[in-house]
CHARMM internal coordinates of N, CA and C (Angstrom, degrees):
IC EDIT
DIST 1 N 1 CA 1.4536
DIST 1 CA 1 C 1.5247
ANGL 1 N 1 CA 1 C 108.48
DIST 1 C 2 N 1.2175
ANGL 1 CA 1 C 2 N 136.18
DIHE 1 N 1 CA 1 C 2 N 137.86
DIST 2 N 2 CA 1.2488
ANGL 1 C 2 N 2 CA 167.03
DIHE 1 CA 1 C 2 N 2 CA -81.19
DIST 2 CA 2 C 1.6717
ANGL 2 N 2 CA 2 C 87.44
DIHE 1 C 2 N 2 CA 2 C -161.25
DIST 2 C 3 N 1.4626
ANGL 2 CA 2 C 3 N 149.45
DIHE 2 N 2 CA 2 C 3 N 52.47
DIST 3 N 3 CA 1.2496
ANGL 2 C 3 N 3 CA 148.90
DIHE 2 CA 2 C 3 N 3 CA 178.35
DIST 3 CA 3 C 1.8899
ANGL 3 N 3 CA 3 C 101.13
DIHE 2 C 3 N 3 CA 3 C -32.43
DIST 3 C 4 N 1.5914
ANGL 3 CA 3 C 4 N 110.79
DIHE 3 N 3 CA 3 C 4 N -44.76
DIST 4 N 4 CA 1.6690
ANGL 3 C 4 N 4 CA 99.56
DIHE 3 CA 3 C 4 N 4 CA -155.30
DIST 4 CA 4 C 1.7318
ANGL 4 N 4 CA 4 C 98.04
DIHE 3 C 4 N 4 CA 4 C -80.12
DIST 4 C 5 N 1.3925
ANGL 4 CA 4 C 5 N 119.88
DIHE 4 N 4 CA 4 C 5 N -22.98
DIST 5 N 5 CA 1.1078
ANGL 4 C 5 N 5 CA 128.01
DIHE 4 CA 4 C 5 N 5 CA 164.07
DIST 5 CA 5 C 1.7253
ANGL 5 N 5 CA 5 C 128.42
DIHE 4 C 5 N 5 CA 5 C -3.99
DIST 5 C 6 N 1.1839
ANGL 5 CA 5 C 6 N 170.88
DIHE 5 N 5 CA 5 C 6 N 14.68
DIST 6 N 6 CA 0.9380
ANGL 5 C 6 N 6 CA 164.33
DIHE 5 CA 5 C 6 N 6 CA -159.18
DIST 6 CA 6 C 1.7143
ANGL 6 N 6 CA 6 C 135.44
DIHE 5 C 6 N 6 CA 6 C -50.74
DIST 6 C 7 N 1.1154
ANGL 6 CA 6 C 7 N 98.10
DIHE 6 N 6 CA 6 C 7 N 105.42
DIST 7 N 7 CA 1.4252
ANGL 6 C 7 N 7 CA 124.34
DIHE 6 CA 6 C 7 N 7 CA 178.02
DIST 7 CA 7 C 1.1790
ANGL 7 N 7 CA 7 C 132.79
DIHE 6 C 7 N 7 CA 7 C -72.13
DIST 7 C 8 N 1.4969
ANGL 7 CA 7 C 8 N 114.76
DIHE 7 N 7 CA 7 C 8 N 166.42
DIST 8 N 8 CA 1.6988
ANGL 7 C 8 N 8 CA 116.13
DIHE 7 CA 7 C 8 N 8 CA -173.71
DIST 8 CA 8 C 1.4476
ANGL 8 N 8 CA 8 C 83.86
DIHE 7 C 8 N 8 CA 8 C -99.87
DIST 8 C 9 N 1.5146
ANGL 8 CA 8 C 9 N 97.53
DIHE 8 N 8 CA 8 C 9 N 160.46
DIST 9 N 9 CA 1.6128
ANGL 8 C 9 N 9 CA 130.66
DIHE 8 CA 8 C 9 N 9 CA 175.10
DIST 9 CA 9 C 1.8019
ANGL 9 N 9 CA 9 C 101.74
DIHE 8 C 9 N 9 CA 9 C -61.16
DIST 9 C 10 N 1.1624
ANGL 9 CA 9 C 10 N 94.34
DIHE 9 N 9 CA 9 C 10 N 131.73
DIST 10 N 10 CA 2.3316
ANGL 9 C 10 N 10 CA 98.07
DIHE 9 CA 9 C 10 N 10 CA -169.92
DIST 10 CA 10 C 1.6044
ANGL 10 N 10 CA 10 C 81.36
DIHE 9 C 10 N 10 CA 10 C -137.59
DIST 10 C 11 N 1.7862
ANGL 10 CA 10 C 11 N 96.97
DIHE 10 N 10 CA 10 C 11 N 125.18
DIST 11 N 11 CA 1.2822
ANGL 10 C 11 N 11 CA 116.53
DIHE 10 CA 10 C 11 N 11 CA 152.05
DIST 11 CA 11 C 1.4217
ANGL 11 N 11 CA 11 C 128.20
DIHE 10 C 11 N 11 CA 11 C -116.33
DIST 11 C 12 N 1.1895
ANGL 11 CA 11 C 12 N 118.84
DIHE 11 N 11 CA 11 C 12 N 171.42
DIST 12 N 12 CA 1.8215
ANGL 11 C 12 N 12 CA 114.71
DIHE 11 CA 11 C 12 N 12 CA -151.91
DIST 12 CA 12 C 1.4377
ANGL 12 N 12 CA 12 C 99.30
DIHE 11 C 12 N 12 CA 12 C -65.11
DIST 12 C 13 N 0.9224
ANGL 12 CA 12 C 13 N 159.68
DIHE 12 N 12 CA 12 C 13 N -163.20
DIST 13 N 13 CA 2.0388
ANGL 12 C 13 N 13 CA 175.60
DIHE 12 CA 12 C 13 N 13 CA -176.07
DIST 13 CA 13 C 1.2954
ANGL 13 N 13 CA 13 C 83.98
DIHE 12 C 13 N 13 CA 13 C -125.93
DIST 13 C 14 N 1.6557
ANGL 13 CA 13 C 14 N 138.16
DIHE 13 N 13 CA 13 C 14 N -37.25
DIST 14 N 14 CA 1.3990
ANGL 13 C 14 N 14 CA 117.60
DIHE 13 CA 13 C 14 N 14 CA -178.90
DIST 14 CA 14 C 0.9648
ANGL 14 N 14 CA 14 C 124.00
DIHE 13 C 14 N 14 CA 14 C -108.69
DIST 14 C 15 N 1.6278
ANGL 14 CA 14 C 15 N 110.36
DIHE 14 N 14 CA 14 C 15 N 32.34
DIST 15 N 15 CA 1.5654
ANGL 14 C 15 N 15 CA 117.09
DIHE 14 CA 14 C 15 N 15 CA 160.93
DIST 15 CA 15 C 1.2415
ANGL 15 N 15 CA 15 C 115.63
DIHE 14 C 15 N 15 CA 15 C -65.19
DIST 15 C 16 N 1.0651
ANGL 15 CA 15 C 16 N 161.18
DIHE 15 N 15 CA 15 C 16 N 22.31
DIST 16 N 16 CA 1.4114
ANGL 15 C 16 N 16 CA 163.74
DIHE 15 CA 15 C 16 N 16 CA 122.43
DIST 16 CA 16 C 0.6890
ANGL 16 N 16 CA 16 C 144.54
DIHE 15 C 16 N 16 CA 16 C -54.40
DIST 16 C 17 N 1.7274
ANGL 16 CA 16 C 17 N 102.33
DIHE 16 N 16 CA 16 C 17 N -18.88
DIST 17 N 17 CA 1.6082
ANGL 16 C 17 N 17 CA 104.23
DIHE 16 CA 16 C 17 N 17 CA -161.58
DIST 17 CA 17 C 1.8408
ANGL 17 N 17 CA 17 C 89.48
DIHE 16 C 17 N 17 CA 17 C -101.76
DIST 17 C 18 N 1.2665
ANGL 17 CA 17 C 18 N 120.51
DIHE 17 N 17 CA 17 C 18 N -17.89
DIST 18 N 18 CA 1.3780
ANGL 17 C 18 N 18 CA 119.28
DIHE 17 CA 17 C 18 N 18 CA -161.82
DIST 18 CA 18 C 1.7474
ANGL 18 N 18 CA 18 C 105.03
DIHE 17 C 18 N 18 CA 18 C -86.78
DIST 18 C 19 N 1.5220
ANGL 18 CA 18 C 19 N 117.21
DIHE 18 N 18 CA 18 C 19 N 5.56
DIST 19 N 19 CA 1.6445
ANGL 18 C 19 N 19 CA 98.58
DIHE 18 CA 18 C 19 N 19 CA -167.69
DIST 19 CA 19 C 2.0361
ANGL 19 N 19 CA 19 C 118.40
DIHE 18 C 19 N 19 CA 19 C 92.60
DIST 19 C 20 N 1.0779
ANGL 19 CA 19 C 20 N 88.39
DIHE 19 N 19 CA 19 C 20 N -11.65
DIST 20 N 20 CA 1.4577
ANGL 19 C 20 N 20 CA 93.98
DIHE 19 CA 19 C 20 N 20 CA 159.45
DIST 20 CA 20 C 2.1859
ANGL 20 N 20 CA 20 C 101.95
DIHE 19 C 20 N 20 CA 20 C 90.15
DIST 20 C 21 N 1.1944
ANGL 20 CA 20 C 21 N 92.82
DIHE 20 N 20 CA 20 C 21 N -1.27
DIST 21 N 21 CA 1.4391
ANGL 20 C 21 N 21 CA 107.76
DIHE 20 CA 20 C 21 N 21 CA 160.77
DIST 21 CA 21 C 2.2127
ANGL 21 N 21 CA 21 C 122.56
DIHE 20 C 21 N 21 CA 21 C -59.02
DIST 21 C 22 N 1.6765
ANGL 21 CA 21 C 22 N 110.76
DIHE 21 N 21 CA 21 C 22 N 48.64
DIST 22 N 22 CA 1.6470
ANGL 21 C 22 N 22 CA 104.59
DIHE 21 CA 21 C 22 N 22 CA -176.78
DIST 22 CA 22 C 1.1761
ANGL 22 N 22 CA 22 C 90.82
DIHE 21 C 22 N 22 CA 22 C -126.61
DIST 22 C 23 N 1.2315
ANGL 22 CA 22 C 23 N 105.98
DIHE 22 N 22 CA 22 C 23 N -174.52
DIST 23 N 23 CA 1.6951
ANGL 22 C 23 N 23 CA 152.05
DIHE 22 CA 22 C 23 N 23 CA -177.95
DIST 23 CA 23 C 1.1319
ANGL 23 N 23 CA 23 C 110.17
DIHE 22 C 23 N 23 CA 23 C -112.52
DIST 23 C 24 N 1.3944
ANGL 23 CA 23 C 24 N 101.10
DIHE 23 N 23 CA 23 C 24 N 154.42
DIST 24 N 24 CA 1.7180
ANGL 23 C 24 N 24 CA 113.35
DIHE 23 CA 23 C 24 N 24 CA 174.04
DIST 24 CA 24 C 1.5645
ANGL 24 N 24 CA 24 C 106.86
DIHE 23 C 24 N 24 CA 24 C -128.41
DIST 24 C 25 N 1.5227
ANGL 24 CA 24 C 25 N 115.71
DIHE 24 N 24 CA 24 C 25 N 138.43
DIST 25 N 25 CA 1.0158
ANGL 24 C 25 N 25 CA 93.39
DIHE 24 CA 24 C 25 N 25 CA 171.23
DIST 25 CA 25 C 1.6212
ANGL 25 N 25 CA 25 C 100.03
DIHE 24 C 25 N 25 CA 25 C -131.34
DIST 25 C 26 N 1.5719
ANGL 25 CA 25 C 26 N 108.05
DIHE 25 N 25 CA 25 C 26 N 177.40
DIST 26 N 26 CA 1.6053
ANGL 25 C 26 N 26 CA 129.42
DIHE 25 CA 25 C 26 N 26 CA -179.47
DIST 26 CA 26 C 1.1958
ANGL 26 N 26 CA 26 C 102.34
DIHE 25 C 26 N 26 CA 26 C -143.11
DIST 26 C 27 N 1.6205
ANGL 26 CA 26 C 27 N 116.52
DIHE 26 N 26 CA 26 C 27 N 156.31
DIST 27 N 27 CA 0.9772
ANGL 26 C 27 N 27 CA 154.57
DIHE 26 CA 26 C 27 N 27 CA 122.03
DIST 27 CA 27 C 1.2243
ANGL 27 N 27 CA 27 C 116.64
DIHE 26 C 27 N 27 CA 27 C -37.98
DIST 27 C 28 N 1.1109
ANGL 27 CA 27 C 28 N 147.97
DIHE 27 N 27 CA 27 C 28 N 124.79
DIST 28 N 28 CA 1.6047
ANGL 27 C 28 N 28 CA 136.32
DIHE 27 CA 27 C 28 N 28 CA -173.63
DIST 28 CA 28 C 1.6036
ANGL 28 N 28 CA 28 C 103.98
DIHE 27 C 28 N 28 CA 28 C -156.02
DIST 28 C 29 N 1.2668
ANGL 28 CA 28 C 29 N 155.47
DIHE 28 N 28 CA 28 C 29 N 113.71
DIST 29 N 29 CA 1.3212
ANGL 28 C 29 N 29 CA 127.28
DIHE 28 CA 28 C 29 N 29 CA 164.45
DIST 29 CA 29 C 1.3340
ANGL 29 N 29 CA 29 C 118.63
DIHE 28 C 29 N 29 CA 29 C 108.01
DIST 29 C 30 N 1.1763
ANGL 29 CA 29 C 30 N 95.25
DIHE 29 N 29 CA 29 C 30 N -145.35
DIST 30 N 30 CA 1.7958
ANGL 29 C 30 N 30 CA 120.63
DIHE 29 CA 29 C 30 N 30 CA 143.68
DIST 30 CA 30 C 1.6012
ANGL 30 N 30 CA 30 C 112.74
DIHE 29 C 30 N 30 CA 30 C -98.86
DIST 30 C 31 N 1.0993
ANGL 30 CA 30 C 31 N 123.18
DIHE 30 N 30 CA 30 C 31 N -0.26
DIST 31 N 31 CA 1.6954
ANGL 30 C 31 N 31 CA 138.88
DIHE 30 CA 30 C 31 N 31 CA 170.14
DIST 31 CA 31 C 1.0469
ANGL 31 N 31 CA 31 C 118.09
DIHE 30 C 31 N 31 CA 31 C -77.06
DIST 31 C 32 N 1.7449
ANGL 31 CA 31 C 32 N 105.56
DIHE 31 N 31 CA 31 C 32 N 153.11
DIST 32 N 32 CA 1.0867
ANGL 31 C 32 N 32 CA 114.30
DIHE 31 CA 31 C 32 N 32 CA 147.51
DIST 32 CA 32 C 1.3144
ANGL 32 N 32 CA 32 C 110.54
DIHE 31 C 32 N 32 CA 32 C -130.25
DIST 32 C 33 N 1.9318
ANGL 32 CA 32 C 33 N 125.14
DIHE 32 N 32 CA 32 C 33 N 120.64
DIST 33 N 33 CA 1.2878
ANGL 32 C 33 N 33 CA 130.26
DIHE 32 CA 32 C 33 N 33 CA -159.97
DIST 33 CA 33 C 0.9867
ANGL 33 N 33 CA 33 C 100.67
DIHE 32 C 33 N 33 CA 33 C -108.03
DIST 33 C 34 N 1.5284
ANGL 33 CA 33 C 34 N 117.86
DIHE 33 N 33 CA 33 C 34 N 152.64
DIST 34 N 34 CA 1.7147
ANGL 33 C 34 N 34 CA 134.61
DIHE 33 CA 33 C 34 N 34 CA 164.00
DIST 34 CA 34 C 1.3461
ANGL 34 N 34 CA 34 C 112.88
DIHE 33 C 34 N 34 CA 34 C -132.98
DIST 34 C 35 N 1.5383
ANGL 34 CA 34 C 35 N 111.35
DIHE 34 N 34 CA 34 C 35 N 143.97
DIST 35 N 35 CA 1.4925
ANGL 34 C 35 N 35 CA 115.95
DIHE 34 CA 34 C 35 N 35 CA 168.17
DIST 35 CA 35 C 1.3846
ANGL 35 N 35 CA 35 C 103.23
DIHE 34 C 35 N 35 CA 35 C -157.54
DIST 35 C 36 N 1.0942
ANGL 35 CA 35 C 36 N 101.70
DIHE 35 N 35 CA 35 C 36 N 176.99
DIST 36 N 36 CA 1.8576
ANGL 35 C 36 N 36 CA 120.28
DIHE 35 CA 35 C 36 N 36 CA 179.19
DIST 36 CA 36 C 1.1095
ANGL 36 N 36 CA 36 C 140.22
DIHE 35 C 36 N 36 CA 36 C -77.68
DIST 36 C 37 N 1.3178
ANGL 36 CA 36 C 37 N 112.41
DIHE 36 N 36 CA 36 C 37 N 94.54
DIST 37 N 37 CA 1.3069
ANGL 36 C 37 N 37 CA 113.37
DIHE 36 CA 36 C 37 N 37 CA -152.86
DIST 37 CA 37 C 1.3028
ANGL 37 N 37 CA 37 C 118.55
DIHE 36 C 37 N 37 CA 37 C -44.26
DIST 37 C 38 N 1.1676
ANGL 37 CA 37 C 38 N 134.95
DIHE 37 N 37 CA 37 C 38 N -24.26
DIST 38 N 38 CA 1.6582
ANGL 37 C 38 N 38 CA 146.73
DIHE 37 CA 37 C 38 N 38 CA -176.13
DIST 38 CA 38 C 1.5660
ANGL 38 N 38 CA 38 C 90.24
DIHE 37 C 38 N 38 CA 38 C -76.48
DIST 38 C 39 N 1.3603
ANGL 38 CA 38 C 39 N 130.47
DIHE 38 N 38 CA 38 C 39 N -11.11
DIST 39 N 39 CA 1.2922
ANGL 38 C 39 N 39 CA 109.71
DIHE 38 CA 38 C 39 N 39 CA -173.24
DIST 39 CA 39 C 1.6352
ANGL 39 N 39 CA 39 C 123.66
DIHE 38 C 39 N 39 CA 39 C -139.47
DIST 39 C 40 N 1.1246
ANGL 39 CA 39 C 40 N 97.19
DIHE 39 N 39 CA 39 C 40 N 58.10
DIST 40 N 40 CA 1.7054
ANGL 39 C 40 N 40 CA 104.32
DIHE 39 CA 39 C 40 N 40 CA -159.92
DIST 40 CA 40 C 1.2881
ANGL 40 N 40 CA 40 C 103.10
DIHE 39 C 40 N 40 CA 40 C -45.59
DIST 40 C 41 N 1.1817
ANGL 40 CA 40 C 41 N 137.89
DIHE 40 N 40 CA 40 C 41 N -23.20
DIST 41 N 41 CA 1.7221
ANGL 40 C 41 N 41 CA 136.40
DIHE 40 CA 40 C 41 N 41 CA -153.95
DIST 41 CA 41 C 1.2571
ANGL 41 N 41 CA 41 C 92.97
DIHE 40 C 41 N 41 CA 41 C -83.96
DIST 41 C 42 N 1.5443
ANGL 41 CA 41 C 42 N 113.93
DIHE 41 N 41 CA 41 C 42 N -56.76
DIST 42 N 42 CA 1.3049
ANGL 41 C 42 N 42 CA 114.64
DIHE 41 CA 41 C 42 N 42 CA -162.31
DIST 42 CA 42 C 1.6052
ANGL 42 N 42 CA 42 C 133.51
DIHE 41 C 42 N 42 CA 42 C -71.09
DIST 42 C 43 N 1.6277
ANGL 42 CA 42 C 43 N 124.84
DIHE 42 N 42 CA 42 C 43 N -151.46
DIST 43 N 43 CA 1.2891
ANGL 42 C 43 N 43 CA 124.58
DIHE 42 CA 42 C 43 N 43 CA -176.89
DIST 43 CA 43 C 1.2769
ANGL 43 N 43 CA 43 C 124.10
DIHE 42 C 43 N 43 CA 43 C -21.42
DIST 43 C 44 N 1.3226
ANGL 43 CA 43 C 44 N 147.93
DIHE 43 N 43 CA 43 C 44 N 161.67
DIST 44 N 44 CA 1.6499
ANGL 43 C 44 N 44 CA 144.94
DIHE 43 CA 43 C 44 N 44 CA 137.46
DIST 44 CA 44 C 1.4374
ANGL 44 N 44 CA 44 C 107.19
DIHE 43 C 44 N 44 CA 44 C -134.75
DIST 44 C 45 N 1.5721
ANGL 44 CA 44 C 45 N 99.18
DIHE 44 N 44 CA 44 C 45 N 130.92
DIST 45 N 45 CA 1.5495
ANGL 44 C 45 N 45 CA 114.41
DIHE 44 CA 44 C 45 N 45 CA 173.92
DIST 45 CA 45 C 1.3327
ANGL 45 N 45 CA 45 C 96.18
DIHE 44 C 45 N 45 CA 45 C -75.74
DIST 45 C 46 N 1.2575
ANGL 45 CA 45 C 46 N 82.26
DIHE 45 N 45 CA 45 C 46 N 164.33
DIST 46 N 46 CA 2.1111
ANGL 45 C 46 N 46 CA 81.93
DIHE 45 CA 45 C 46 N 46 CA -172.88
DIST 46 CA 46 C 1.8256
ANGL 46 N 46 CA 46 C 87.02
DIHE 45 C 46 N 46 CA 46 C -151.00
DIST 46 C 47 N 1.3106
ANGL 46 CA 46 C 47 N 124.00
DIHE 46 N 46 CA 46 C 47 N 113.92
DIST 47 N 47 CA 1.2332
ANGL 46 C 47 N 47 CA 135.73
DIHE 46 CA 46 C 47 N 47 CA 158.38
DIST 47 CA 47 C 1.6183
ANGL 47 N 47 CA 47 C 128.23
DIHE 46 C 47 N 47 CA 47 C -130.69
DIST 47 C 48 N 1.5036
ANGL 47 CA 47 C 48 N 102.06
DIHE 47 N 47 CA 47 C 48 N 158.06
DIST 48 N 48 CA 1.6116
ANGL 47 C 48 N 48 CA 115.44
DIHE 47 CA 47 C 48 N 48 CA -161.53
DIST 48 CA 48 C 1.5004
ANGL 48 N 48 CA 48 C 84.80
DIHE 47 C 48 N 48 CA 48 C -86.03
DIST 48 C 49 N 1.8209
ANGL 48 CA 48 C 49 N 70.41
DIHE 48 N 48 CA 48 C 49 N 149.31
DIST 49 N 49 CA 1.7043
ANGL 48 C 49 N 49 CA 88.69
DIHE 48 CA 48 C 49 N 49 CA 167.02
DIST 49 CA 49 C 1.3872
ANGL 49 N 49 CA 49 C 122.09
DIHE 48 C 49 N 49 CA 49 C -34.79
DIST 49 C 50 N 1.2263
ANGL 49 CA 49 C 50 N 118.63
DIHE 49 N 49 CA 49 C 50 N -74.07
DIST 50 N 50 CA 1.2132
ANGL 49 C 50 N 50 CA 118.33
DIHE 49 CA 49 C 50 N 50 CA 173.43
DIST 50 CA 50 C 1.5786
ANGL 50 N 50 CA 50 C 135.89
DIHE 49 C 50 N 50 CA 50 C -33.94
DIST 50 C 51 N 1.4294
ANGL 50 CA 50 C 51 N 98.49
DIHE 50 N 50 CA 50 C 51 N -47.42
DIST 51 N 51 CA 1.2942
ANGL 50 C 51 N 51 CA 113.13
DIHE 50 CA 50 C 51 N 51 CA 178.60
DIST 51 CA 51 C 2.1206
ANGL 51 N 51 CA 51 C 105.88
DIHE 50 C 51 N 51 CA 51 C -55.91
DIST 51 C 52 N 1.4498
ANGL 51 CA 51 C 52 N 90.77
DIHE 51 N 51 CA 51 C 52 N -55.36
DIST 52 N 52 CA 1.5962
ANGL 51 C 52 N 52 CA 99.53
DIHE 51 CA 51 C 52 N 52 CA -176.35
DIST 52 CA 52 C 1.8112
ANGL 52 N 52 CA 52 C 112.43
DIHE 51 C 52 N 52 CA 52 C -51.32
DIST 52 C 53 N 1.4099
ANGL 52 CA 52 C 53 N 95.35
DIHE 52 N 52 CA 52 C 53 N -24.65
DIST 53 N 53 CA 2.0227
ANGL 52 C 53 N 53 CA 98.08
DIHE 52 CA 52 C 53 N 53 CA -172.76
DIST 53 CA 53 C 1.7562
ANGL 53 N 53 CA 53 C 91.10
DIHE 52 C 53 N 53 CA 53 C -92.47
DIST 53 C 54 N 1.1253
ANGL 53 CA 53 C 54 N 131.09
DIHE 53 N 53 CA 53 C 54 N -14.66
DIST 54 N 54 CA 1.2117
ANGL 53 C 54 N 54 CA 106.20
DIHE 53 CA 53 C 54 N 54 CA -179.50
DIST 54 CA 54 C 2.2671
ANGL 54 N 54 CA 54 C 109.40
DIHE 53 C 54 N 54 CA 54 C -89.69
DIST 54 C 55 N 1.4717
ANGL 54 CA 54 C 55 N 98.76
DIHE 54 N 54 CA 54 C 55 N -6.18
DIST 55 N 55 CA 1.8145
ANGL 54 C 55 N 55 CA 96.04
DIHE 54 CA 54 C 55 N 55 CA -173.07
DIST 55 CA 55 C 1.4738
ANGL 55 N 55 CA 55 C 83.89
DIHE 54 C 55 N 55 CA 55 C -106.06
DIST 55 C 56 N 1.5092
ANGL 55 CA 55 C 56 N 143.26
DIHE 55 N 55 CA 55 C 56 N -9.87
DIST 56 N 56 CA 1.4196
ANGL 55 C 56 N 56 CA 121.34
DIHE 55 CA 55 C 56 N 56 CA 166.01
DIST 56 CA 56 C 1.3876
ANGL 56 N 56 CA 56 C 103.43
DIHE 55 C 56 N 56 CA 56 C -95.06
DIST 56 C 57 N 1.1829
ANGL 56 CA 56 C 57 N 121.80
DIHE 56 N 56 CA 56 C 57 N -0.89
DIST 57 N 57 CA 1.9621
ANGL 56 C 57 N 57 CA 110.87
DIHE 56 CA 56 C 57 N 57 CA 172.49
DIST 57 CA 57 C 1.6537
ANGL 57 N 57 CA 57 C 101.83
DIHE 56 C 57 N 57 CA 57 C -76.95
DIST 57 C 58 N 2.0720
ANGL 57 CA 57 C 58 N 94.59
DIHE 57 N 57 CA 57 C 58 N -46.99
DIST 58 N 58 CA 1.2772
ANGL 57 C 58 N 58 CA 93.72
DIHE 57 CA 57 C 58 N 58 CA -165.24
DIST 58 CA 58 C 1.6324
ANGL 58 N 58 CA 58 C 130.67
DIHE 57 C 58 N 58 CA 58 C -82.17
DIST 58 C 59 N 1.4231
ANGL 58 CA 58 C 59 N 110.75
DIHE 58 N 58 CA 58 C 59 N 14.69
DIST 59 N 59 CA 1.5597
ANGL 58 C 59 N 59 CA 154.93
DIHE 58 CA 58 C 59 N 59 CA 166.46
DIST 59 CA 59 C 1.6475
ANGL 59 N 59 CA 59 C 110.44
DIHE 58 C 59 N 59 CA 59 C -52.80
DIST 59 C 60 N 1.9114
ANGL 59 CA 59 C 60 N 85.13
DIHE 59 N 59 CA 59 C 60 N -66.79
DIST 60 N 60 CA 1.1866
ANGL 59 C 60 N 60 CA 100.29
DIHE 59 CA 59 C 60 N 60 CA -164.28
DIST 60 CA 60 C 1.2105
ANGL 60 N 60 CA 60 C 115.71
DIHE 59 C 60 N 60 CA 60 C -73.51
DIST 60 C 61 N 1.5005
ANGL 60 CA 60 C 61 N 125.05
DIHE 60 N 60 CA 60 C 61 N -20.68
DIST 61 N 61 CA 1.6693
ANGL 60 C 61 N 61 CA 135.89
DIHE 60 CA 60 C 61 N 61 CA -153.16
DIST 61 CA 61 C 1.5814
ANGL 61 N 61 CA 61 C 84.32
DIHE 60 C 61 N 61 CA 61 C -100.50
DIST 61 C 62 N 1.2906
ANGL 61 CA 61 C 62 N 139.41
DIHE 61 N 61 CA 61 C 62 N -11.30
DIST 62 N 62 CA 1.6772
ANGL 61 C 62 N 62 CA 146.53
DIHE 61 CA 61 C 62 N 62 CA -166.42
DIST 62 CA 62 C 1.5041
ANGL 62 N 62 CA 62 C 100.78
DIHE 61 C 62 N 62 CA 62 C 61.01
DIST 62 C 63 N 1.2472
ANGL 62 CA 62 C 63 N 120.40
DIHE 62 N 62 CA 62 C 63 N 48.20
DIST 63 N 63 CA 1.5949
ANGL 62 C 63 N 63 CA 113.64
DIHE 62 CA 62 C 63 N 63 CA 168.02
DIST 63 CA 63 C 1.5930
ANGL 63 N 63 CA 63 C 123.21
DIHE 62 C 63 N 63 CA 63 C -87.13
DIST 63 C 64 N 1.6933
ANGL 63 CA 63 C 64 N 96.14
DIHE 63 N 63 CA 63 C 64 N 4.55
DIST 64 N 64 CA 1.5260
ANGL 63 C 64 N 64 CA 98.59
DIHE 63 CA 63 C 64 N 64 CA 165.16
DIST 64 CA 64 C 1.3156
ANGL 64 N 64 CA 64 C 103.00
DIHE 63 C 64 N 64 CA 64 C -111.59
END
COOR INIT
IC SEED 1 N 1 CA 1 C
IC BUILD
């Protein structure tokens, strides 16, 4: 994967089912950004690769 790469904003296929309560995320940079979908203007988390593979490992194992 292509880190300098920059991407469009991707939200879940099961954002619908929750009430419209998701995130979007990108590729951006050396980033990977998230924000609220209800709020395009506003905030963006902005995390390193690394950082982002360690909250989708720790996702998957249900450690949240």
């Amino acid at each position: 994967m292509n880190m300098n790469q920059n991407t469009e904003w991707k939200k879940s296929s099961r954002s619908g089912t929750n009430g419209g309560q998701c995130v979007e995320v990108r590729r951006h940079e050396q980033a990977i950004q998230v924000r609220d979908s209800k709020d395009p203007d506003g905030s963006v988390l902005r995390f390193t690769r690394d950082e982002w593979k360690a909250f989708i490992d720790g996702a998957k194992e249900g450690e949240f």
